[in-house]
N, C-alpha and C positions, 0 to 999 in steps of 0.2 A: 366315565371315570377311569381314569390310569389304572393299571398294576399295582405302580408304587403306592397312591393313595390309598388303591383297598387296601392292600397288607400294612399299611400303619393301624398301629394299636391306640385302642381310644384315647389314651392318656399323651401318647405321642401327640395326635390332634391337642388336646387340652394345651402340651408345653408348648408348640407349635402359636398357638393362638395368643397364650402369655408371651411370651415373645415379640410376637406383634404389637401386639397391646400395650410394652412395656414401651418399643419404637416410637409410638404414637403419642404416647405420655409424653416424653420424653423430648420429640418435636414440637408439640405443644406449649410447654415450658418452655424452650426454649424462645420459640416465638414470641411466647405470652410476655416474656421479661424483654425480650424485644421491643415490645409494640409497648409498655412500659414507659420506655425512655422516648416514644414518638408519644407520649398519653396527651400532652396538648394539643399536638395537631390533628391528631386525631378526634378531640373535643370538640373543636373548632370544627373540624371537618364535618362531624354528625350533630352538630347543633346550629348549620348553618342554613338547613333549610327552616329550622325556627325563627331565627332573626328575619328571613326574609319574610314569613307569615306573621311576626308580629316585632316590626321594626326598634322599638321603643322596649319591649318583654324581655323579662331578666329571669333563667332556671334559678332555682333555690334548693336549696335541701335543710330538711327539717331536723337532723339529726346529728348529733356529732362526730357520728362515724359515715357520715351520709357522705361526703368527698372522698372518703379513702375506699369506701364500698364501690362505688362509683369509678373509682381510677380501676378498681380491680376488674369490673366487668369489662369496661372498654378494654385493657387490656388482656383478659381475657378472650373475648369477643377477636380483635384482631388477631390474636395468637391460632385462632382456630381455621381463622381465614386465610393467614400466612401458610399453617401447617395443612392444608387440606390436599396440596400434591402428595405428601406424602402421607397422606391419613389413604388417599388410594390406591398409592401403590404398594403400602403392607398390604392392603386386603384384594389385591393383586395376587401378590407375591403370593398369600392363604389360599386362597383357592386356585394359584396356577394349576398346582399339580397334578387334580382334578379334572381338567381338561383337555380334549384333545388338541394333536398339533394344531388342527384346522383353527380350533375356535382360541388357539393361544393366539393367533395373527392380530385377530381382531383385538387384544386385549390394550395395547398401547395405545393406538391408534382411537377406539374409544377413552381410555383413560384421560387425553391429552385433551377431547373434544369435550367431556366430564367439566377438566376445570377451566377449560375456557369458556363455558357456557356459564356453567355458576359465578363466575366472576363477570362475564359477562350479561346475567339475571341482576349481580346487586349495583350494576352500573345503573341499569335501564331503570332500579329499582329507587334508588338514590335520587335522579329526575322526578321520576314520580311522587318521590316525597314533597316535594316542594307543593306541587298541587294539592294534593291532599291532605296536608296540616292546612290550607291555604282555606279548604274546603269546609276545614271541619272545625276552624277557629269564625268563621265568616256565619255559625249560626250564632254565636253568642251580642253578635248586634255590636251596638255603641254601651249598653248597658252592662255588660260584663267582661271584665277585665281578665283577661287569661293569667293567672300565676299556677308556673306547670314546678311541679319539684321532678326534679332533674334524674331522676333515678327511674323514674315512672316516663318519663319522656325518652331516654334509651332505652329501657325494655322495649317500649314500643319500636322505637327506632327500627334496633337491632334484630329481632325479629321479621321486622316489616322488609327490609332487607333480605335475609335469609329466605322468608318465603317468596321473594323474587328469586331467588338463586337455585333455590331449588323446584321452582316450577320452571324451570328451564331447563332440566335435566329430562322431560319426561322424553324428546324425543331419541333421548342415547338408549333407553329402557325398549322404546319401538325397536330400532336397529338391533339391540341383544336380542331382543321377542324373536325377530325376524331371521338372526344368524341361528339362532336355535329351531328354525323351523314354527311356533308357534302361532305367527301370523306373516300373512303373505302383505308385499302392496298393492295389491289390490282388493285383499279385503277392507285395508284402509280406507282404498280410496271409497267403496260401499260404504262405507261409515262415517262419510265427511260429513252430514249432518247431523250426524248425533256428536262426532264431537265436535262439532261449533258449539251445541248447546253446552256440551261438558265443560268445555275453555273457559265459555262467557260464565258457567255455574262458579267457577273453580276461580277465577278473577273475582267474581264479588266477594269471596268467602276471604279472601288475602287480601284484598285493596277494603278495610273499612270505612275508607272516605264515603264510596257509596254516590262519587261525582262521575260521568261519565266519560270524560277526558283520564281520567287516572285510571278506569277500568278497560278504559282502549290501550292504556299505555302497555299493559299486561296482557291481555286478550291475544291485539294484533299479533305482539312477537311469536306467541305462544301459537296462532296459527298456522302462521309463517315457519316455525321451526316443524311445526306437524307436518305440511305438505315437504320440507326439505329432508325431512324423514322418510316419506315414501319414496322422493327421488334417490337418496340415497340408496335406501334398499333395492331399488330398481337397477342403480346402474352398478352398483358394486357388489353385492349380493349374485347378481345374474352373470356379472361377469367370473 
């Protein structure tokens, strides 16, 4: 920890953090009134791997605020997703100061790999939707008719996405582990078996489908960014 950091006064931290916090608000909204005026394409967008699972299936809402609730989430929802560069780089900027030079270097350079990972989790995440409504609408047979109200079908959505996005953050968490001295890669690579089993735990608990194909969809990448985590730390770390 810096100098400067010790000698701030607690309250210093406290306005410091409002501050941030108020940033973060503030790009949110921003977004969120954004993504607003995209509210249909957006619709469209995440109600499209339902059309494909049930060609003929129409969302409903049972409520007469159920459309405007509804606009608000999604817009909500994208606002968060718009704003999340910068939701990282206030809480960048809060804990710079803290830091040594050594381990500020590192801080961009993770930040930037942050959200192109998670945007890159609700891609991979988005695909696997498709199989997985596909999966889980195919027990109801010929004898039950899917009528999904629309509000209950984005929670899920949205969610189901996000836990794509942030299981794809876990191996930026290795690489800080590892710049902080914590773990080495080669302890990792000692522990490649346990976390296969981890991945494949940590997949079924996020993919409810519970089909095998939407549990690989998640798994694979998720391995794959593990082992690109030790190479990382090997070769940039050592250097």
């Amino acid at each position: 920890m810096t100098e400067a950091r010790q000698q701030m006064p607690f309250m210093d931290h406290l306005r410091e953090l409002r501050d941030r916090l108020i940033k973060v608000a503030i790009a949110v909204a921003i977004m969120t009134v954004l993504s607003f005026f995209f509210y249909d394409r957006l619709l469209e967008l995440l109600t499209a791997p339902y059309k494909v699972a049930v060609p003929d299936g129409q969302l409903a809402f049972f409520k007469p605020t159920g459309a405007f609730s509804l606009a608000m989430s999604i817009s909500l929802w994208g606002g968060v997703i718009l704003s999340s560069p910068v939701i990282l780089y206030q809480l960048w900027r809060f804990v710079a100061p803290a830091l040594t030079p050594k381990e500020k270097r590192w801080a961009v350079p993770l930040t930037a790999v942050f959200v192109i990972l998670f945007l890159a989790g609700i891609v991979v995440g988005y695909y696997a939707l498709y199989r997985g409504l596909a999966f889980l609408f195919e027990f109801g047979g010929e004898s039950l008719t899917p009528v999904i109200e629309a509000n209950n079908y984005l929670k899920f959505t949205m969610r189901f996405l996000l836990a794509f996005g942030v299981s794809f953050e876990f191996p930026v968490f290795l690489f800080a582990a590892a710049a902080f001295g914590a773990v080495t890669s080669q302890q990792l690579r000692d522990v490649r078996r346990w976390a296969v089993v981890i991945i494949l735990v940590v997949a079924a608990v996020i993919t409810p489908s519970g089909d095998p194909v939407t549990l690989m969809m998640l798994s694979v990448p998720m391995y794959l960014l593990y082992e690109a985590a030790i190479l990382a730390i090997r070769l940039f770390l050592k250097r």
